[in-house]
Structures are given as structure tokens and as C-alpha cells.
C-alpha positions in Angstrom: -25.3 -8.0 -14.9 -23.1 -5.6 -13.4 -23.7 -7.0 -9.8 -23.1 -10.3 -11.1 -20.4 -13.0 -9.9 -19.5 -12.6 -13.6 -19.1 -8.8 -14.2 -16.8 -9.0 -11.4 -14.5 -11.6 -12.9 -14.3 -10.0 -16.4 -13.5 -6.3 -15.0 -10.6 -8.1 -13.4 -9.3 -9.4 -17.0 -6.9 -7.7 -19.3 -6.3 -8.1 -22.9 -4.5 -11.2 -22.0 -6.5 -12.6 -20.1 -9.1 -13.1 -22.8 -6.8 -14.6 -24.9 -6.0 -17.4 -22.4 -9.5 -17.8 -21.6 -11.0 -18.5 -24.7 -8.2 -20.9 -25.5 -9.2 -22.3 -21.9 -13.2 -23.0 -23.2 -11.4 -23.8 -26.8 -10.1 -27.1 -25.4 -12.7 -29.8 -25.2 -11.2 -30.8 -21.8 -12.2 -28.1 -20.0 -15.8 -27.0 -22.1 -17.9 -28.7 -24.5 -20.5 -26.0 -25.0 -19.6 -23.9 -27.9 -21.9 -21.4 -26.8 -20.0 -20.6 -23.6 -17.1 -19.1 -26.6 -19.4 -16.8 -28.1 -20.4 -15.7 -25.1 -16.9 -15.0 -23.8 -16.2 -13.7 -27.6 -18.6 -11.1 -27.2 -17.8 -9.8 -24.1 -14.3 -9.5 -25.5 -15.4 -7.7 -28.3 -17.2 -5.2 -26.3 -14.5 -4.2 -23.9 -12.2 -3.9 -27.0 -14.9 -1.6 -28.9 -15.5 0.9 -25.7 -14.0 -0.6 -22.3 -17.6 -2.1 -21.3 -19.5 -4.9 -21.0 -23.0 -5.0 -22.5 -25.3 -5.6 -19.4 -28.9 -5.6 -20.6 -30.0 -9.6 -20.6 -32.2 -9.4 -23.6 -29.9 -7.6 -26.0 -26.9 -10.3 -24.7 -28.7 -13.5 -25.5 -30.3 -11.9 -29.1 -26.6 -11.3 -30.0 -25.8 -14.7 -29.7 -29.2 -16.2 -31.0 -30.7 -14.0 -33.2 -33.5 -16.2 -34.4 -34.5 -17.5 -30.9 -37.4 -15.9 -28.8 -35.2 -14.4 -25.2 -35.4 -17.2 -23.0 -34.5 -16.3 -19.1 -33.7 -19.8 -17.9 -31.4 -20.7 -20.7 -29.7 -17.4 -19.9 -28.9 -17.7 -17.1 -28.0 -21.0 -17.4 -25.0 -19.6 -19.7 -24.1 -16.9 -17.7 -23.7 -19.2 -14.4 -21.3 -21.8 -16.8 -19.2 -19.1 -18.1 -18.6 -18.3 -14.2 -18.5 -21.3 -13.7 -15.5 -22.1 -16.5 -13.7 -18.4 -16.0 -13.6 -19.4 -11.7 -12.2 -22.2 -12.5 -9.8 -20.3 -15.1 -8.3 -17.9 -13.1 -7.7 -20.2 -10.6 -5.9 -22.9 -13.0 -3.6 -19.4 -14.1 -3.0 -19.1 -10.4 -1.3 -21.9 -9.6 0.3 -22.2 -12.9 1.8 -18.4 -11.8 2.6 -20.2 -8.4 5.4 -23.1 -8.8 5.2 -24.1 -5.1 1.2 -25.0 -4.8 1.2 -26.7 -8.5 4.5 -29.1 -7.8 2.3 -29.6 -4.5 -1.1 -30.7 -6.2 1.4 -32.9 -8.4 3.1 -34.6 -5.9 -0.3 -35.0 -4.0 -2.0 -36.7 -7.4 1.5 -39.2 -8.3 0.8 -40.2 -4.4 -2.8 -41.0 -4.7 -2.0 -42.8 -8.1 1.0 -44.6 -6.6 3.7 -43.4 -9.4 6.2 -44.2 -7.3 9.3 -43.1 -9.9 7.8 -39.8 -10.8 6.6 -39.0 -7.0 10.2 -39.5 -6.2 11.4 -36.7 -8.7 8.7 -34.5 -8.2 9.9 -34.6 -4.8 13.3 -34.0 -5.3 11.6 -30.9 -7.8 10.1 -29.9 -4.9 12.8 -29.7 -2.3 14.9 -27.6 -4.7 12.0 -25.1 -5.1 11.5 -24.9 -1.7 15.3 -24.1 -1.1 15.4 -21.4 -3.8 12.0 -19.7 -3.5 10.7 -17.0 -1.7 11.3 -17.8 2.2 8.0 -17.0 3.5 6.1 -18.7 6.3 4.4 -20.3 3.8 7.4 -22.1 2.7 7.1 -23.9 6.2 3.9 -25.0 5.7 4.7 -26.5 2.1 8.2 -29.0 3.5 5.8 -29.9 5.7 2.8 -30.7 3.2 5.4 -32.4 0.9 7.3 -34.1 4.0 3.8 -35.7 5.0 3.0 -36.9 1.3 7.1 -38.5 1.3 6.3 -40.3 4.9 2.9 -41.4 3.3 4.8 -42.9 0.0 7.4 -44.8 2.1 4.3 -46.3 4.2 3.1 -47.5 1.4 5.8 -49.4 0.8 5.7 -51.5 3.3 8.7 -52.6 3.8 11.2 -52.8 6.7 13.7 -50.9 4.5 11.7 -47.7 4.9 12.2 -45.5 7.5 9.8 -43.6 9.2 10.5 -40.3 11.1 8.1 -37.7 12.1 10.4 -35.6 13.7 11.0 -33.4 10.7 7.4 -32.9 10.0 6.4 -31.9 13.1 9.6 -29.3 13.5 8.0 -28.0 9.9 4.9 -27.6 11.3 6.3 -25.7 14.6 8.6 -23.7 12.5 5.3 -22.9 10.2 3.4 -22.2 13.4 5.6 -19.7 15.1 6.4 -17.8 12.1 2.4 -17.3 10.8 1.5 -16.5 14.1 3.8 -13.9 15.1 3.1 -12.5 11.3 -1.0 -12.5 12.4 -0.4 -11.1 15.6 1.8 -8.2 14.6 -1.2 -7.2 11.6 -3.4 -7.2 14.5 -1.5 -4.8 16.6 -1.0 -2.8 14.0 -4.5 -3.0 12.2 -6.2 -2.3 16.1 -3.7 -1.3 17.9 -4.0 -3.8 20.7 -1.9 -4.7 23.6 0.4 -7.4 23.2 -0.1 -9.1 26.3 -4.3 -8.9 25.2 -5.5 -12.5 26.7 -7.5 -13.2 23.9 -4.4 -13.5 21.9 -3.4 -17.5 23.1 0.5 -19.1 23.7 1.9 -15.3 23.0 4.8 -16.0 25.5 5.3 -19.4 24.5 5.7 -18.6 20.7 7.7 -15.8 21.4 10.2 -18.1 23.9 10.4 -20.5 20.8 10.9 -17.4 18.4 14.0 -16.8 20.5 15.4 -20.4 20.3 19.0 -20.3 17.9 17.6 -23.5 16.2 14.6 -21.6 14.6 15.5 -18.0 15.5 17.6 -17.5 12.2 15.1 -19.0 9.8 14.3 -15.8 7.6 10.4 -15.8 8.3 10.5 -16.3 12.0 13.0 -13.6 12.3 11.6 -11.2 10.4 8.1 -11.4 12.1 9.7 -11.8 15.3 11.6 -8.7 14.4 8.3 -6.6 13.5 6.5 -8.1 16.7 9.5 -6.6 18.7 9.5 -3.4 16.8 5.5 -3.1 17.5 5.6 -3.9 21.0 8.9 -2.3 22.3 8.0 1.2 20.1 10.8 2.7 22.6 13.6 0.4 21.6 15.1 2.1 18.4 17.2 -1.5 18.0 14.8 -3.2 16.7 13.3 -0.8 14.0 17.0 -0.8 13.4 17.5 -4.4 12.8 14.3 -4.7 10.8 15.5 -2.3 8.3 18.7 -4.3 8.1 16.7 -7.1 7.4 15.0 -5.6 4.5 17.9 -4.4 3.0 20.3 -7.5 3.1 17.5 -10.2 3.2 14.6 -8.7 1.5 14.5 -10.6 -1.8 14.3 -13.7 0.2 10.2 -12.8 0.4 7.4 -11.8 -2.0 7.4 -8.3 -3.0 3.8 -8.4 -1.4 5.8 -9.2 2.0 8.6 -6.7 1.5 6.1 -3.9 0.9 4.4 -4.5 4.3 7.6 -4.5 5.6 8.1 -0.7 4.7 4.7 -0.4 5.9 5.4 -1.2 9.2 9.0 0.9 9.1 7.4 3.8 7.7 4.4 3.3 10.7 6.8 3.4 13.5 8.8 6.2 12.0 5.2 8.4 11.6 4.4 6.9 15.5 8.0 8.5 16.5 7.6 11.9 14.6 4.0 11.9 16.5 5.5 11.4 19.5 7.9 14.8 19.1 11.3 12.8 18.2 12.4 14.8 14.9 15.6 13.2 14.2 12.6 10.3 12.5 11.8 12.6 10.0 14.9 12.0 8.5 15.0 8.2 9.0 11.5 8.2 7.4 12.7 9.6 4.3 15.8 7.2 4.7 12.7 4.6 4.0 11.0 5.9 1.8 14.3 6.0 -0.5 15.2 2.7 0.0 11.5 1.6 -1.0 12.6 3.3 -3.9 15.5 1.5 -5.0 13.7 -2.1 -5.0 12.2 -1.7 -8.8 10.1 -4.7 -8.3 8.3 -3.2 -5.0 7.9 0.1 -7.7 6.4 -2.0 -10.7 4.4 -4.4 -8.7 1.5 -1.6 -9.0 0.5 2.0 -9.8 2.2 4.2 -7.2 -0.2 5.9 -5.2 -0.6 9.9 -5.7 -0.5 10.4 -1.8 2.6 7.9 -1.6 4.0 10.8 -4.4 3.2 13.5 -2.7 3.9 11.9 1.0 7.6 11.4 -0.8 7.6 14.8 -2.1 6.6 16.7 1.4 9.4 14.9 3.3 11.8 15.5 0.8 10.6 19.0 0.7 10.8 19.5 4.7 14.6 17.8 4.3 15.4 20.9 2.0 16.7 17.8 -0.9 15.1 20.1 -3.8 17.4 18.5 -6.2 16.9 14.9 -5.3 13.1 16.1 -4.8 13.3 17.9 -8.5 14.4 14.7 -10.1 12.2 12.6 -8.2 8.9 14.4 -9.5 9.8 14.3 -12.9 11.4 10.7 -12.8 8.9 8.6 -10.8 5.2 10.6 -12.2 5.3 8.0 -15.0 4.8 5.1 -12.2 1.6 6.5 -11.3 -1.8 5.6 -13.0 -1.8 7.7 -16.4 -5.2 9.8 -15.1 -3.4 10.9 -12.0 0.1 11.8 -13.6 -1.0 15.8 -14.5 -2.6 16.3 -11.3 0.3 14.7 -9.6 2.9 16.7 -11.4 1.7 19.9 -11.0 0.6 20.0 -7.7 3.9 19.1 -6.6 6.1 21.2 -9.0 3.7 23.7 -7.4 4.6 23.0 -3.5 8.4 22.3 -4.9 8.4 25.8 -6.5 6.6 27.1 -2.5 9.6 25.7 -0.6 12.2 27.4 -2.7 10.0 30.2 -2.2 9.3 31.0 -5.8 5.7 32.2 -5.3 4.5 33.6 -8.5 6.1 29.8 -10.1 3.6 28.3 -7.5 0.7 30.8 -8.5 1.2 30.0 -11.8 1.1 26.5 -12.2 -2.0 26.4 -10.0 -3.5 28.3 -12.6 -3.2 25.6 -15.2 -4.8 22.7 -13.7 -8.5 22.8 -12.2 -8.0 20.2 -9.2 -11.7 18.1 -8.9 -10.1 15.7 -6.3 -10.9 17.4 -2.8 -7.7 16.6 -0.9 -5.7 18.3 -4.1 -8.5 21.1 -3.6 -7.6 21.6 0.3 -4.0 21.4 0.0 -4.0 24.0 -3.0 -5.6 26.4 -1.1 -4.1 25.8 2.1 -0.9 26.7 0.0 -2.4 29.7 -2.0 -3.1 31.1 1.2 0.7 30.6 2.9 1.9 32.3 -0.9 -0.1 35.5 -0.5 1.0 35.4 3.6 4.3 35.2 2.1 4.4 37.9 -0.8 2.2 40.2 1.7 -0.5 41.0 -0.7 -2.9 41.8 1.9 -5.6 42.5 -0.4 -5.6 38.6 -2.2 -4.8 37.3 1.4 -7.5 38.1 2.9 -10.0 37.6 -0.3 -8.8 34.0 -0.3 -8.8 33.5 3.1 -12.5 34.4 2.6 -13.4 31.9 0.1 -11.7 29.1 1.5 -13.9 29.8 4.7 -17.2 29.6 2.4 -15.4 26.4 0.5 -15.2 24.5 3.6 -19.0 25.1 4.9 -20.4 24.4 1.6 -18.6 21.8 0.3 -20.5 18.9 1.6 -17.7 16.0 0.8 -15.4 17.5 3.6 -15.4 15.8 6.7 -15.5 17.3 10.2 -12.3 16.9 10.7 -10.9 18.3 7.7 -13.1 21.1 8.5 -12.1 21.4 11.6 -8.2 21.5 10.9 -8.2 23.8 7.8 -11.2 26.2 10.1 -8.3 26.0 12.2 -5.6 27.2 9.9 -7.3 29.9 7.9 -8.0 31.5 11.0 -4.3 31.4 12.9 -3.5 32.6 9.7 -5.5 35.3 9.6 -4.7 36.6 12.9 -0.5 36.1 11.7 -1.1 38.6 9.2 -3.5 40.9 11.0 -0.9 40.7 14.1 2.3 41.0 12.6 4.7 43.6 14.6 2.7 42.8 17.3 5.0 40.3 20.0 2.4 40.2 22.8 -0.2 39.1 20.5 2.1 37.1 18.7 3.2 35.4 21.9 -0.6 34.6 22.4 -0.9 33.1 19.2 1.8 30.6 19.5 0.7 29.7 22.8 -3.0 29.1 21.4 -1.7 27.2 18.4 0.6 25.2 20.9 -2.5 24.9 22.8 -5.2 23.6 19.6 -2.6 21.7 17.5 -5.4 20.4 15.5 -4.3 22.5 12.5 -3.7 21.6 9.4 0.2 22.2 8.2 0.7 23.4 11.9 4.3 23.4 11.7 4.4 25.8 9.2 2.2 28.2 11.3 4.3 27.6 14.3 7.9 28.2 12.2 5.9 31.7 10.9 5.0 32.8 14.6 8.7 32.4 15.4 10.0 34.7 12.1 7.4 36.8 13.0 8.5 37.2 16.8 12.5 37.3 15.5 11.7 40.4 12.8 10.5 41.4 15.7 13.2 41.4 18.2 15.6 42.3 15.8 14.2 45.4 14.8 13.9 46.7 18.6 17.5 46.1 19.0 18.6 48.1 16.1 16.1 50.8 17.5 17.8 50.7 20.9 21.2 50.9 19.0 20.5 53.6 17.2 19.0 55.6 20.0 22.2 55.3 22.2 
């Protein structure tokens, strides 16, 4: 049962769901077969009891039949029908949720039933939905869908009065064409990280020429995904990153929030490339994005924000020195995550927040009152333990922990070799910061090493440490020469 077509679709419901459903297999239209209700009524009453379905065959079908002998065929006979019915369900609640494809599928079925006067508004209908709507590249494809069912209507007619013109339905299906293609193409670069120019990718130039035309090149969906094709391929041309986040802002709502959060996706991407690449000034442009993400509430409260997305915002914000906006942001925007992550979440950041105003014992404490199981929450917390006992100079604890997270990372089977290797890494530059603290030739050694390895976890940190380190340093000599004079 639980690898079954079925389990799947039922762990997808919600308590409304169930309610529409068996109001779907209610009406004799859509399910004659009473038993296909009880069915669905019991595995409604089992998710509301415990938040599980029942999955043993045997003790499913006695439930329903408690006088009957278990019969395998008849079964799964039911099971495959209620599939069947709750398939065909979720799909009629799609396009019901999706005004565009059902006006569609009605204009399609008045056509093929020749209701002239009702095609003719549902037409019209259909036109003004298309205007108003979301301005996707799918909105191409559907005035081109509904511009081929009008020319099939007039056809019909057969009449001298009605005129035929494929012109607009084949600039549709251009405009449609473009725009999806440059959308695919620019996933692909960024999903692979291919080469524009790759031959395997077909009539690139050509649909980039056409992109370019001033006929289609204002049409929202071409020029966004022209726009994002540009800001992929030309990664050294600031304009275009520039204009696509302009575009976001001023015509954003014009697309699905699905579409708008990709968008940021592929911001936040080229901002992340640029930081990579040594260009700090996109540190501060990236958190620019991440705030205007923000703002959009439905983008927020589409889904559960993501604890790394959280803690992502938090670090940036953190590196920006913006404690107060970062303050407010932690306790603001936990609610928004799922409610089992919301401690972990809070804490954990309250904790790093408390490190960067360097409030050490605050930090110290709060790690104290949550037992992290997540192992990413587990690295970072001791990765910061171990820059708060550098930082209060308790030798003693420093090096004890700096012991046990060595023993954590090559018994702890769940880490990967790269984590290993980076946080390896960092507990032992660490180490030798502490041990060689005073000393500038060493010191100059280390940040040459570190320079050298980079593959450290929280390197910059380190790196910012060395320098203090080597300016103490060179501070205290002069006011030893000064003093000798």
C-alpha cells in the first residue's frame, strides 16, 4: 500500500481535499460504486485519528466487509478505482484552480458541438482572460490554441462573409516559440552549466535575432527570458543582471509566483557566481535580493520558507553588520517556516546573531538549550563554539572542543568528504591561530597556507582573524619602539 499509485495521491491531500473528494464519488456522474465512498471514508478517518493510512490489505477490506471472506482480486479491484476516480479528481480541481486551460477545454467542446452563440462568448471570455492573466509563455501558446479553434468556427461557416487569416496564429505560435525556448535554454545553462553556443542546442542565434525584434521584444515573457539568457551568457555584463531585477520589481506580478521565484533564483545565482569570482561589492547586491524577495508576500506564502533560505538571509545580513534589521527579521519571518523547524531555526540564529555582536556567553548559552539532530545545524554549531572559545581565549575549552569536533567528523558516518574535508580544514588553521598568536612569521605562513587551501569552511573569518592577529601584532612593536626611544 504504501508504494502504491494510491498512497501517493492521498499523502498529497489535506483536510480539504477529502472533503471535495468524497463529494466528487458522492455524485452519481462521476461514481456509481458506493463502495469506492467507504473506502475513501476510511482512509479519511484514519489520517484524522493518527496522520496515517492503514496499509495492511487484509485488515482494509475486513473494515469495509466485515462478513466477507478477504478476497485479493476484488481488492484490488477497489483500490485501482479509487485511483482511478481520485486521478481523475485532482486533475478536474486543477483545471478548475486554472481559468485559462478550463475556458480552453470549453471553447474546444462548444466547437466540436457547433454552439455557435456560446463559442462566440466563451471566446470573447477568453480573450479577456488572456489580457488580464498572468503573462507567461504559456499565455502565447493559449491565443494561439483559442485563435486556431475561432479560424476553425468561421470555417465552418462556410460562408464568403468569413474571413480567414492565419497570420495572427502563426505570429502566436512564433511569439510562443521564442519565449519557451529561450526560458528552456536558460534552465539548461543554469541546471548544467553549458555553453551557450553548445551545437546541440538548435536555431540559438536565430531565436535570439527574433528575441531582439521591437515587435516581440517588449512582450513580457520574451523579454524576461531573453533578459535571463543575457544575464547567463554575458555573466560579465552587470546591465543585464541589472535590468532583470528591474524587471522583477516593476513587472513581476505580470507572472506566476512559481515564475517570479525562479527569477530570484537566477538573481541570487549570478550574485553567488560574482562573490565567487572575488567581486565583494555583490555581497551587498545579494542581500539587496534577498530583501526584495521579501517584500513580495505571495512569493513568502506560496510555501514553507526553507531553514537554509533563513539562515542564508540571516548570514548575509549578519556579514552587512544590519543587526537590527537582522534582529527583527529572525523573530518576524521564523513563523513562515515549517512549525518542526521554527525552534531549531530560531535559536541557531539568535545564537550566530548574538556571535557577530560578539556577545559570546549569549551564544554559549542558547546553544545549550537546544540539542541540534540535523547534521548541517550540528557542523555549523560547532564550527561556531569553536570561533567563541578563540574569541574569549579560554585556551583550556578551545582546545578540548577543538578535540571533539576532530573525533565528530571521523565518526560521524553521515558527513561527506567534503564536509570533512573543509571543517578538517578549519579546526586545524584554527588551532594553529591560537597556538601561533604573537607569532607574525608564523602568522604570515598561515595566511599564506590558508590563501593557498581555501577549501575551509567559514574561511573568511579565519583569514579576517590572521589579519587582527598580525595588526595586535604590529601595533604592539611600535609602542615597544616608542617607548624604548
Amino acid at each position: 500500500m504504501q508504494k502504491s499509485k494510491l498512497y501517493e495521491i492521498l499523502m498529497s491531500f489535506d483536510g480539504h481535499d477529502f472533503n471535495r473528494a468524497k463529494k466528487y464519488l458522492n455524485s452519481p456522474f462521476f461514481n456509481e460504486e458506493h463502495e469506492l465512498i467507504n473506502l475513501l471514508e476510511l482512509f479519511d478517518k484514519s489520517w484524522q485519528q493518527d496522520r496515517s493510512f492503514p496499509t495492511d490489505k487484509v485488515g482494509i477490506y475486513t473494515a469495509l466487509f466485515p462478513r466477507k471472506k478477504f478476497n485479493d482480486k476484488h481488492y484490488r479491484y477497489l483500490i485501482s478505482g479509487l485511483t482511478k476516480h481520485l486521478e481523475n479528481f485532482v486533475t478536474q480541481k486543477r483545471m478548475q484552480q486554472d481559468p485559462r486551460s478550463f475556458v480552453l477545454e470549453k471553447q474546444k467542446a462548444l466547437l466540436q458541438r457547433k454552439c455557435g452563440k456560446s463559442f462566440q462568448f466563451v471566446t470573447s471570455e477568453i480573450k479577456q482572460i488572456l489580457k488580464t492573466g498572468t503573462q507567461d509563455s504559456g499565455v502565447l501558446l493559449a491565443m494561439h490554441d483559442s485563435a486556431l479553434a475561432e479560424l476553425e468556427f468561421k470555417s465552418s461557416l462556410k460562408t464568403r462573409k468569413a474571413s480567414f487569416t492565419f497570420d495572427s496564429i502563426i505570429d502566436d505560435l512564433d511569439r510562443f516559440y521564442v519565449a519557451r525556448k529561450l526560458q528552456l535554454v536558460s534552465e539548461q545553462i543554469n541546471a548544467q552549466n553549458v555553453i551557450a553556443g553548445n551545437s546541440k542546442i538548435r536555431m540559438l542565434e536565430e531565436v535570439k535575432s527574433i528575441a531582439e525584434d521591437p515587435e516581440l521584444a517588449t512582450i513580457p515573457s520574451i523579454e524576461l527570458y531573453h533578459t535571463v539568457f543575457l544575464t547567463l551568457t554575458e555573466s560579465g555584463n552587470e546591465i543585464h543582471f541589472e535590468k532583470l531585477k528591474q524587471f522583477l520589481v516593476e513587472k513581476g506580478e505580470l507572472f506566476s509566483i512559481k515564475e517570479q521565484k525562479e527569477v530570484v533564483q537566477y538573481l541570487k545565482n549570478f550574485c553567488i557566481k560574482q562573490i565567487n569570482l572575488g567581486k565583494t561589492e555583490f555581497v551587498e547586491k545579494l542581500f539587496e535580493i534577498y530583501k526584495l524577495s521579501l517584500h513580495n508576500k505571495k512569493i513568502l506564502r506560496s510555501e514553507f520558507m526553507s531553514p537554509w533560505e533563513y539562515k542564508n538571509i540571516v548570514t548575509i545580513g549578519l556579514r552587512m553588520k544590519e543587526y537590527n534589521w537582522v534582529k527583527k527579521f529572525i523573530d518576524d519571518y521564523n513563523r513562515f517556516l515549517e512549525p518542526a523547524q521554527q525552534k531549531n531555526a530560531l535559536v541557531y540564529n539568535l545564537a550566530n546573531w548574538h556571535f557577530f555582536r560578539a556577545e559570546f556567553s549569549e551564544t554559549l548559552k542558547l546553544f545549550q538549550e537546544v540539542e541540534f539532530t540535523d547534521l548541517y545545524y550540528q557542523l555549523d554549531v560547532r564550527a561556531i563554539l569553536l570561533k567563541a572559545y578563540y574569541s574569549l581565549g579560554d585556551e583550556e575549552t578551545f582546545y578540548y572542543h577543538a578535540s571533539a569536533f576532530r573525533s565528530f567528523l571521523s565518526r560521524n558516518g553521515l558527513v561527506s568528504e567534503y564536509q570533512r574535508k573543509i571543517y578538517r580544514n578549519f579546526v586545524r588553521y584554527v588551532v594553529r591561530l591560537m597556538r601561533d598568536s604573537g607569532n607574525a612569521k608564523k602568522l604570515n605562513q598561515l595566511l599564506e597556507e590558508v590563501r593557498e587551501v581555501r577549501q575551509i569552511a567559514d574561511f573568511r573569518w579565519l583569514e579576517e582573524k590572521v589579519f587582527e592577529e598580525l595588526r595586535v601584532g604590529h601595533d604592539h612593536s611600535i609602542r615597544v619602539g616608542s617607548n624604548s626611544e
